[in-house]
C-alpha positions in Angstrom: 32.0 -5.1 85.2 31.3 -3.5 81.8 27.5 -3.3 80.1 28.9 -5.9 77.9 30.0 -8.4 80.0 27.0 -10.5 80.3 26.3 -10.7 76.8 23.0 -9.5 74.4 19.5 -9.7 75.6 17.4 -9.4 72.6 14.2 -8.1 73.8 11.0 -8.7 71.1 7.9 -6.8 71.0 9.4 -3.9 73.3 6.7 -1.7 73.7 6.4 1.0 77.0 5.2 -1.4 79.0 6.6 -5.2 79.8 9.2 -4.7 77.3 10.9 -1.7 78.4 10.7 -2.7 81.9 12.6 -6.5 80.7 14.9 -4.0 78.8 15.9 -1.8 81.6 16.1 -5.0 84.2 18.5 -7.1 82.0 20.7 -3.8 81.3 21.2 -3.1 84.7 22.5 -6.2 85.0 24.9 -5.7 82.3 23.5 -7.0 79.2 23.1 -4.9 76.0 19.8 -4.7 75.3 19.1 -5.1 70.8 15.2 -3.6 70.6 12.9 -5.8 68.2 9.3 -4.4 67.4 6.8 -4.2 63.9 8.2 -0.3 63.6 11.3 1.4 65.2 9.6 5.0 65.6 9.4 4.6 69.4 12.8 3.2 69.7 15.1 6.4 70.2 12.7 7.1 73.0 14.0 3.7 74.1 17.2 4.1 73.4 17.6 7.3 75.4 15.7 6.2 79.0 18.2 3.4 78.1 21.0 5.2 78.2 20.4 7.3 81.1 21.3 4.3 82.9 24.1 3.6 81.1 22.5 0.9 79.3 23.8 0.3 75.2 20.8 -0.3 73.3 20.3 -0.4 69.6 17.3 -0.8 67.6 16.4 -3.6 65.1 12.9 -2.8 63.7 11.0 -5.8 62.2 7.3 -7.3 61.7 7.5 -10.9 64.2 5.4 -12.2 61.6 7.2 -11.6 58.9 9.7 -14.5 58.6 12.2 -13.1 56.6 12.4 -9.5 58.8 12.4 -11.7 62.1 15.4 -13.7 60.9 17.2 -10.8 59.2 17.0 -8.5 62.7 18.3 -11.8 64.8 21.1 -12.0 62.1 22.2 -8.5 62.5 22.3 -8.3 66.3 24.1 -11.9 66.1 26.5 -9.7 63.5 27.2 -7.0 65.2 27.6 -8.0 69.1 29.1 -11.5 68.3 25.8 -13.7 69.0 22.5 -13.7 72.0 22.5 -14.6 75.1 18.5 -14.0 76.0 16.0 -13.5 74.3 12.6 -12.2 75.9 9.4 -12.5 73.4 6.2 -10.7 74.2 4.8 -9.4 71.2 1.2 -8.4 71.1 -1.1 -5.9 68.9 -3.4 -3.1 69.8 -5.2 -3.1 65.6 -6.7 -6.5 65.8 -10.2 -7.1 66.3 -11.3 -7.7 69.4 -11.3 -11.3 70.8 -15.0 -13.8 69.9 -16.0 -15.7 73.0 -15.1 -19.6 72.8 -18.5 -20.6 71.8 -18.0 -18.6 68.4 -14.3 -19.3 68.0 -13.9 -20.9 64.1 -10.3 -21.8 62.6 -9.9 -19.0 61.0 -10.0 -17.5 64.0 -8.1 -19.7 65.7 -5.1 -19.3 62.7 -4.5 -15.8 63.1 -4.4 -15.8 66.9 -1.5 -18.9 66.2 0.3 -16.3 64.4 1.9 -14.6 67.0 3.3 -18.0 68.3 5.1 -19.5 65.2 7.2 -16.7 65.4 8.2 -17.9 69.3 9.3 -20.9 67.6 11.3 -19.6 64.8 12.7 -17.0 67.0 14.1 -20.5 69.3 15.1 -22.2 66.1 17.2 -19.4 65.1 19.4 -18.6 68.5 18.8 -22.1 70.3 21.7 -23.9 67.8 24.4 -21.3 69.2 23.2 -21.6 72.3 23.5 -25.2 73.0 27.3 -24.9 71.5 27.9 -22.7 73.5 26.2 -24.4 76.6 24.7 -20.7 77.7 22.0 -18.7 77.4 18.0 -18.6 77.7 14.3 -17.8 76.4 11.8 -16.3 78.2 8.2 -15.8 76.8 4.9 -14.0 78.2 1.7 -15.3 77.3 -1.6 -15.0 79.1 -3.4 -16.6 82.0 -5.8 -17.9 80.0 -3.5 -20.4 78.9 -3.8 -22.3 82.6 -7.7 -20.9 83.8 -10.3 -21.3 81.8 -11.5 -17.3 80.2 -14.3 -18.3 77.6 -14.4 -14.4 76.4 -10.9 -14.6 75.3 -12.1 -17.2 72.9 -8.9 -17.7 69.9 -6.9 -16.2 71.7 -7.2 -18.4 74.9 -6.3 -21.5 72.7 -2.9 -19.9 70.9 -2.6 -18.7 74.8 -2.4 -22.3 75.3 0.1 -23.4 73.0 2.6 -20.9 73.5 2.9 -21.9 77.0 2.8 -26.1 76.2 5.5 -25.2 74.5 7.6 -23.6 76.3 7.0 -25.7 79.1 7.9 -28.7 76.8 11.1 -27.0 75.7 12.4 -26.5 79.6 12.0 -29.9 79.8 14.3 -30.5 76.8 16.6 -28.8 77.6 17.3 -30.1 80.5 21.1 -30.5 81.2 22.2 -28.2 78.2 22.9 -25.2 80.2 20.1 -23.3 78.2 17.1 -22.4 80.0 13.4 -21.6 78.7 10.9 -19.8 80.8 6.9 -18.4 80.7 5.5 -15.5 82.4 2.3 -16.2 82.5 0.2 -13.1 82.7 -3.0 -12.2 83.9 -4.2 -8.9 84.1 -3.3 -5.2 82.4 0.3 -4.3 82.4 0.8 -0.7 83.6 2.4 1.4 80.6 2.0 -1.3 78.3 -0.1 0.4 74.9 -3.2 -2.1 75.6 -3.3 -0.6 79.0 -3.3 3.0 77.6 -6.4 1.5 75.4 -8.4 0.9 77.5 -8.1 3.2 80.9 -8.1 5.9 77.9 -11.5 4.0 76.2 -13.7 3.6 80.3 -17.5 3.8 78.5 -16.1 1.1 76.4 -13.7 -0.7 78.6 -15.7 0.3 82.0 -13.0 0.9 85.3 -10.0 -1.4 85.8 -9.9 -0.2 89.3 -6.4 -1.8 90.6 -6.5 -5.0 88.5 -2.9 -3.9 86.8 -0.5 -5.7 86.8 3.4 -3.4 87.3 6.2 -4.3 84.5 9.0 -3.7 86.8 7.7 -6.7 89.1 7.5 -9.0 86.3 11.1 -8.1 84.9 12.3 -8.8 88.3 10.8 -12.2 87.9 11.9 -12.7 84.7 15.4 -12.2 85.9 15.0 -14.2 88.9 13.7 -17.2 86.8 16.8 -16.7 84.3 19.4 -16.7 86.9 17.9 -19.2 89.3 16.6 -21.8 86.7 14.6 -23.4 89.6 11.3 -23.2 87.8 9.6 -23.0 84.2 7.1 -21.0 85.0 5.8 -18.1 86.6 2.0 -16.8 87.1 0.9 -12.9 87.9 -2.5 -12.4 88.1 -4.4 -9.2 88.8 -7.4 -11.4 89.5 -6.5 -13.1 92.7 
């Protein structure tokens, strides 16, 4: 079987950690693998780890929040390999401020933490018309666990947490009988590699010891592949807390 014989896997927010390691999973399996992230100055790094397993990867910088980029990058991997087979979107930011407990969450807040899922749902209504046509092809998104158990600390960010994953729960349910198939990795817990991982076991008088509560990519990709060839569930949970 060729590296193209199963198609594109468009893999947004790649970053060292979960993305790379849903990058490297899906290429094994014979997918070429289009990189998506706010800057492409990490993604010849990529590229090469990539192609040491004889994975084709290309790189396809743009901000998820900017419409415009977001739509522009999905247009050019759609131009030059013929259309997407899977996307995997996991986006997240290392700059922001750090999350307000519940009790001190405001709409503001609330707004900017929402950012980073309106671009799940224009990435879906981009690729999700081709797929259905075609009768082939899936989403899968991460989120956190806050989204299913309660985390007050986590504050904005446990109520965008939220609606990421109602929605992507809601849209396996739709499309039911399509032959397209939605997924969410619900995560709990640092991902090993990942930058906000590198944060903090780099920042321990701020942070204090994570000990063993990490979470390792590879696992999850496996998942995610398992949940993307199986279908037999729209969900999975990892938690570093159990």
């Amino acid at each position: 079987m060729s590296q193209t014989a199963r198609g594109t896997a468009v893999v947004i927010g790649v970053g060292p950690g979960l993305g790379l390691s849903v990058a490297h999973r899906f290429g094994r399996e014979g997918h070429t693998v289009a990189l998506v992230s706010r800057t492409g100055a990490r993604h010849a790094g990529y590229i090469a780890a990539l192609a040491e397993e004889g994975i084709e990867a290309a790189s396809f910088p743009a901000d998820v929040r900017d419409g415009d980029q977001l739509r522009s990058a999905l247009e050019a991997v759609t131009a030059r390999y013929g259309g997407i087979d899977l996307i995997y979107y996991g986006p997240g930011a290392i700059d922001g401020p750090r999350p307000r407990p519940i009790t001190e969450a405001d709409t503001a807040g609330v707004r900017e933490a929402m950012s980073w899922v309106y671009p799940a749902i224009d990435v879906t209504g981009t690729v999700l018309p081709g797929m259905i046509e075609r009768g082939a092809g899936g989403l899968l998104f991460a989120g956190g666990l806050s989204a299913a158990v309660p985390m007050p600390a986590l504050g904005d960010l446990a109520v965008s947490s939220a609606a990421l994953r109602n929605y992507v729960l809601t849209l396996n349910a739709g499309l039911a009988g399509t032959g397209v198939y939605a997924g969410m990795l619900t995560i709990g817990g640092l991902i090993e590699r990942g930058d906000i991982h590198q944060l903090v076991t780099s920042q321990p008088e701020q942070f204090g010891d994570v000990g063993d509560k990490t979470l390792n990519p590879d696992a999850i990709a496996d998942a995610a592949w398992q949940m993307y060839t199986t279908r037999d569930r729209a969900e999975t949970t990892f938690s570093a807390f159990a």
